[in-house]
N, C-alpha and C positions, 0 to 999 in steps of 0.2 A: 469064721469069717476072715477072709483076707486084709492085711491090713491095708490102708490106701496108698497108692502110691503118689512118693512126693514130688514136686510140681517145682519147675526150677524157680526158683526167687530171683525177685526184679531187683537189678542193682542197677545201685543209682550211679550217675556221670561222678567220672572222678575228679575229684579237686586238682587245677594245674597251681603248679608252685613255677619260681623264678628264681636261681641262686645266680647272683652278680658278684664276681668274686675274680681278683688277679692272678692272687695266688695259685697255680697248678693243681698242687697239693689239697689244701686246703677245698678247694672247688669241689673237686670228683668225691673227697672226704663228706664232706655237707649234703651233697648229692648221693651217696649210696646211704648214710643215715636217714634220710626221708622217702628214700623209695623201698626205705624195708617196709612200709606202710602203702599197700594192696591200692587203695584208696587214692592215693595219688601220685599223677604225673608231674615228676621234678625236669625240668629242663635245667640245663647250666651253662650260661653266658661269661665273659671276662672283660666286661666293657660297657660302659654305661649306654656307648650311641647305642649298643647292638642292644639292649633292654629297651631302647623306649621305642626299636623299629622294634622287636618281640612283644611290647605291649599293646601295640597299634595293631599287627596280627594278629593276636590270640584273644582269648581270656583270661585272665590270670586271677586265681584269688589271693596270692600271697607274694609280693618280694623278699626277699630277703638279701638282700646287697649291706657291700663291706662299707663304708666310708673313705677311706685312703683309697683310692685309685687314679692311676694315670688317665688320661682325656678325659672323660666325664667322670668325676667321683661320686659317691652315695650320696651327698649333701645335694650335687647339683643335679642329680637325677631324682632325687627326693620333690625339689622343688619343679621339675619339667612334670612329674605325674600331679602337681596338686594344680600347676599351669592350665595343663590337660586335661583336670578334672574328671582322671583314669580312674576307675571303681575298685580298685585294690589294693589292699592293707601292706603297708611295707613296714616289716622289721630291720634295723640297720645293727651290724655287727661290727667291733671296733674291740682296739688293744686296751691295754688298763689306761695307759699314757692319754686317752682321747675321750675321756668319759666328760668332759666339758661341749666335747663336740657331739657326744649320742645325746645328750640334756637337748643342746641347740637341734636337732634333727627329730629328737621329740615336739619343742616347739613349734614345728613345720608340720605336723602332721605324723608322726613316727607311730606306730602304735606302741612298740618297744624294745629295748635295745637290750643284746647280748654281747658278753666280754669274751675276750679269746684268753686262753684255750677256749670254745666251746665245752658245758658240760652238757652232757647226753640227757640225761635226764631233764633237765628246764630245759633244753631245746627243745622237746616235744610236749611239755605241758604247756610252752609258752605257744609253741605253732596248734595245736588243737583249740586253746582257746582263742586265738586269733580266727583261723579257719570258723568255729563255731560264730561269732562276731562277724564276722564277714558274711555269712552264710545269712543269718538274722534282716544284717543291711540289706544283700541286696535282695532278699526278700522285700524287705519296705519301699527301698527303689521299684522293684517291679507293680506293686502293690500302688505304689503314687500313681505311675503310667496307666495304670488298669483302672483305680480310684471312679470311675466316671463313662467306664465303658460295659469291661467283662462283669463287674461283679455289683452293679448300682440299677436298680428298679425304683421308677418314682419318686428317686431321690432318698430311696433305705437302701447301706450297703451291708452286702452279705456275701461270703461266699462258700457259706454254711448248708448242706443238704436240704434240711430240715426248713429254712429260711425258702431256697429256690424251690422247694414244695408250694410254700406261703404262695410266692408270686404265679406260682402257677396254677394255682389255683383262683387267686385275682384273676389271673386275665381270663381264664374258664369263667369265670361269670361277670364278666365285662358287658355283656349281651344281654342280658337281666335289669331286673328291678328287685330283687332280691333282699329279703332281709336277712342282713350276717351280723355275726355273735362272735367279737373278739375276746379272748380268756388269754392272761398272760399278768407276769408279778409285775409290781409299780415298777419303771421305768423302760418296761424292756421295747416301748413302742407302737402302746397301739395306738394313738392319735394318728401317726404316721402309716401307719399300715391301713386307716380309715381313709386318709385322703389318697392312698393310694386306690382306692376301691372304687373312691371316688372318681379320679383320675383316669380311671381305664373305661368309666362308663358311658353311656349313650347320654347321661345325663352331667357331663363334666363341664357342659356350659354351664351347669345350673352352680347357684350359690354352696358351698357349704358351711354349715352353721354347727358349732360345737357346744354342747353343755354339759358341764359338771354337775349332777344329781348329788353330790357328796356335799357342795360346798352351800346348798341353797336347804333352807326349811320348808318343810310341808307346804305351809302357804304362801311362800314366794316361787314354789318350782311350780305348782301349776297355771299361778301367772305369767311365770317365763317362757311354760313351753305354749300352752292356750293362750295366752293374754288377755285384757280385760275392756271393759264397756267401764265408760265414764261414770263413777258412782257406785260401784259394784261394792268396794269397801274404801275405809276413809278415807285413806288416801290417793285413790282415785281419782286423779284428777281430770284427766282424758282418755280417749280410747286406745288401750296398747294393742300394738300386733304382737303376738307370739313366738315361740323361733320355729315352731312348725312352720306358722305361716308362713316366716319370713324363709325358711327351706324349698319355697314349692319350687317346682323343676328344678333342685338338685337333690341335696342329701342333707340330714340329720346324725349326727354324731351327739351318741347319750351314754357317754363317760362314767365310770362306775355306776352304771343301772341298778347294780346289785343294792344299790343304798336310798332306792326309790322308795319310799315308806308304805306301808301296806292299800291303805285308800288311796292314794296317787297311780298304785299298780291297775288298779281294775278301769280307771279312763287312760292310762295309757295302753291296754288292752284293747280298748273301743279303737283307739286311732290305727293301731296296727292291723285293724281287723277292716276294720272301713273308709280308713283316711279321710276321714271327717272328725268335728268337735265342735264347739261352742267356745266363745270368749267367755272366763269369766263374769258374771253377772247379765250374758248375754244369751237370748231364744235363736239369733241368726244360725245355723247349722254348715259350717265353713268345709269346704272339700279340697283336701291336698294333693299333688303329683307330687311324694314325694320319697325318697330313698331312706331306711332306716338303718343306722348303723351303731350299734350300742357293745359296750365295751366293760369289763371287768376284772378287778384284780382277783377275786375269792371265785368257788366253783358254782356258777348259780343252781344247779344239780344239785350240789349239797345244801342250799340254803332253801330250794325246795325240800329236801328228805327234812328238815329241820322246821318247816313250817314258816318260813321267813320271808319265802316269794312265792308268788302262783306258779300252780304248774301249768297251766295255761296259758300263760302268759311267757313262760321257758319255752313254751314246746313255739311260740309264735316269733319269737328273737330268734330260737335256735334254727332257722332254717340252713344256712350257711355256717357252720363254727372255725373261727382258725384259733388253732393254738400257735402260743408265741413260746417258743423256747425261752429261759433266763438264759445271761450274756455265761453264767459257767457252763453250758452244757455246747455251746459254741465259742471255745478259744480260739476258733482259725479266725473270727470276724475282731479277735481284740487290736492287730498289727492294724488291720486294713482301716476299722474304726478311728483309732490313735491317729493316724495316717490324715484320715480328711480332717480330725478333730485339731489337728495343729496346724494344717491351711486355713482352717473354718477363722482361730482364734490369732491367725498370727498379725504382727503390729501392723497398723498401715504404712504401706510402702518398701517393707521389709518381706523377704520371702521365708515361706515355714521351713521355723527348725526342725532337724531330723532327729530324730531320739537314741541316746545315747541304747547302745545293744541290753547294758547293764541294767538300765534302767525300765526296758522291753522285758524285761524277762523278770520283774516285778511284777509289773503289768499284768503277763501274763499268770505269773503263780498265784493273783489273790483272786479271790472270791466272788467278789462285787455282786454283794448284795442287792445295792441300789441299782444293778443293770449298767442301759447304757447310756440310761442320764448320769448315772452319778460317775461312769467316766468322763464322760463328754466333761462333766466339772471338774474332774482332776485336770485333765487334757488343760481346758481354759486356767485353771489356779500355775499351772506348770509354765504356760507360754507367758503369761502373766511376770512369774516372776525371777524364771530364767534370766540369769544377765552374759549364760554364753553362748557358743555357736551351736550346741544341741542340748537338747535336756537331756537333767539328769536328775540320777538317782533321788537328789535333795529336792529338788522340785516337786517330787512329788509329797501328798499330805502323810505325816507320819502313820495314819490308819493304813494307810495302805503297806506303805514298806514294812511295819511293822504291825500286821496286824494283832489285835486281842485274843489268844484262844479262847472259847468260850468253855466251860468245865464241861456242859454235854455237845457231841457236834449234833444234837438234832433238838430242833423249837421246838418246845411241846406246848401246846395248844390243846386245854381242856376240852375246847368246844368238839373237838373231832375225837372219831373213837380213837382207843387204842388200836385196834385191827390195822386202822388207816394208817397210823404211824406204821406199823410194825412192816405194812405192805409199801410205804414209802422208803424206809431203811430199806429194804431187800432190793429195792428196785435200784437205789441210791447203787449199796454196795456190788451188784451184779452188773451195773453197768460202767464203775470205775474196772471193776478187777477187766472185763472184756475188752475196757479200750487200753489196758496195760500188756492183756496178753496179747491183742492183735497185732499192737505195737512190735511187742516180743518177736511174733512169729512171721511181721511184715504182711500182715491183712492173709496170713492163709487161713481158709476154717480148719483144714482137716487137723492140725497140727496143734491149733486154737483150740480145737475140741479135746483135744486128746490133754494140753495144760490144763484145761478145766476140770478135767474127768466128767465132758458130758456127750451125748449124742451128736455127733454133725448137724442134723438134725435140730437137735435145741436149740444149739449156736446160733444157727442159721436166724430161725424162729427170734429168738434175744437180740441178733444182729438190728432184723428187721424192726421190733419191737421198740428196740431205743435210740432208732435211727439213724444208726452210725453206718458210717461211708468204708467200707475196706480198700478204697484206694487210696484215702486218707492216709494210711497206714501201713502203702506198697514199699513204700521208698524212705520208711521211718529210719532213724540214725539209731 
């Protein structure tokens, strides 16, 4: 068999730089040092007006200007881009004699200051991580702007494959009366994704009414959802409506189902099959218009094989299923999330702070278990007790920055077989390695496949299987 042939790879816009610089010498020097890197276009100016009419023209992600200059010098061109509120990181360069004044052009805004001579070496570990930091921001800038347009359904944002699946599928049964079966770990959302169901429906004038099955006992949930006739039990004192009832013409949301207790399952059975019921202690036979929307953290499928819930009753919830990804298997939704969670949380009358790069890129490396409530709380603890102009690394809770290694990386949970672990690990480790190699190989398969030593074929297959985006992964760094 022939081997495939390769497929030119998408490269990405180059980074443009800005050398402002007097010196002749010096200039064209700093200039052909950065343009030995493919990657970006250095322009070289000798003048501060002439940079801030070049800034106003182009894009720039990077200055780099001297400090000592005739007409406008680095200080006061420093301060014209923070005036202008220009999106671009400037490093300022200065003799040994003037390092009081790179401190002060720090204070302005600097990200960081280099001594002359230049050395070669930190001149480009210092511009790459500037570059990568800029790169970050104005991802978060753009992601503000979009916050509420491109990437927000019903008020959940996402701009995660897997998620724009979710919504499309809401609005595919927008048209219906449909009973759907949210599955998804604590916090990742499904309250939110229920009133979205809600919200798209013919029945969105109608009320929607939520309950927790988790947090009531046997004999307070079937008073909450039926409700009761005067007298029915002690304390009884009048006739309650139910939150079925109180659901008719919209929807019902029933919150960890899975924890509905066995005789509670078989009359909520009856309602979903007939939309009718009895109050408590009552013969009246009550009939509902109304939407069922029930929701669970565990797999109700295995607490069926386990004897723990009807399968009748599964197969009556499971008409519609969405699954909800956890917040690790979508890190492109942690910027964007961050992003409205420090609008959501920021002080009255003050505008949200932007998040230090450094402290984004925590963010992004941990785990979060608890989803995307338990950022949403980092987020709030962070604006909270922030006292500068972005958060930072400190602000966030030490669990995070540093989190615990745990001795094994996977829970083990008697209650499930082993098999089930052993096929959760495989799945686990086969879809890190994929989104590493894709990464590698810039979202190509054939080449993907060939890292892997598997079939195009299986890739493909694995690609689809774990829902990963290969354009995701066109223009990876």
């Amino acid at each position: 068999m022939s081997a495939e042939p390769e497929r030119p790879q998408v490269v990405s816009e180059p980074r443009r730089l800005l050398v402002v610089e007097d010196n002749e010498t010096a200039r064209h020097r700093l200039q052909e040092l950065l343009q030995e890197d493919a990657k970006l276009v250095v322009d070289a100016l000798d003048d501060g007006h002439q940079a801030i009419e070049a800034l106003a023209r182009a894009n720039y992600s990077l200055v780099i200007t001297d400090l000592r200059m005739p007409k406008l010098d680095g200080m006061e061109l420093l301060r014209e881009i923070q005036r202008r509120n220009l999106p671009v990181t400037v490093i300022v360069t200065t003799g040994q004699g003037s390092i009081d004044e790179a401190v002060q052009a720090m204070r302005l805004g600097a990200y960081d200051f280099l001594t002359k001579p230049i050395d070669v070496d930190h001149l480009r570990v210092v511009v790459a991580r500037a570059l990568r930091e800029r790169a970050l921001q104005d991802e978060l800038n753009a992601l503000r702007e979009q916050l509420h347009t491109r990437f927000s359904f019903k008020n959940i944002l996402s701009k995660n494959a897997r998620m724009h699946a979710v919504f499309e599928l809401i609005n595919n049964i927008s048209h219906t009366n449909t009973t759907v079966l949210i599955e998804g770990e604590t916090g990742t959302g499904k309250e939110q994704v229920a009133r979205a169901v809600h919200a798209t429906s013919h029945h969105r004038a109608g009320p929607f009414v939520a309950v927790n099955c988790a947090a009531l006992p046997e004999h307070l949930l079937e008073s909450e959802l039926f409700g009761h006739e005067k007298g029915a039990f002690t304390s009884a004192v009048g006739q309650r409506r139910g939150r079925f009832e109180l659901a008719h013409g919209g929807a019902i949301f029933l919150d960890e189902v899975g924890d509905v207790p066995a005789p509670m399952q078989s009359k909520l059975l009856r309602v979903l099959q007939e939309r009718a019921f009895e109050r408590v202690g009552g013969t009246e036979t009550i009939e509902v218009d109304v939407r069922v929307i029930a929701a669970t953290n565990r797999s109700l499928l295995k607490l069926v094989k386990d004897g723990k819930f009807r399968e009748d009753l599964y197969y009556r919830l499971n008409v519609v299923k969405i699954d909800l990804p956890p917040l690790r298997e979508r890190q492109e939704d942690i910027p964007l999330l961050a992003t409205h969670f420090t609008e959501k949380y920021a002080r009255a009358g003050e505008a949200a702070k932007p998040i230090d790069p450094k402290a984004m890129e925590v963010l992004l490396s941990y785990s979060w278990p608890g989803n995307v409530r338990e950022l949403e709380n980092t987020i709030e603890r962070a604006c909270v007790t922030s006292r500068e102009a972005a958060i930072k690394v400190e602000n966030l809770p030490p669990e995070v920055v540093s989190p615990q290694q745990s001795k094994s990386s996977f829970q083990i949970d008697l209650n499930k077989p082993l098999t089930d672990h052993v096929r959760d690990a495989v799945a686990k480790i086969e879809k890190s390695y994929l989104r590493k190699a894709l990464k590698k190989t810039r979202g190509h398969v054939g080449r993907c496949a060939r890292l892997c030593g598997l079939s195009r074929r299986s890739v493909t297959s694995k690609i689809a299987e774990y829902g990963l985006d290969k354009a995701e992964f066109k223009e990876a760094p």
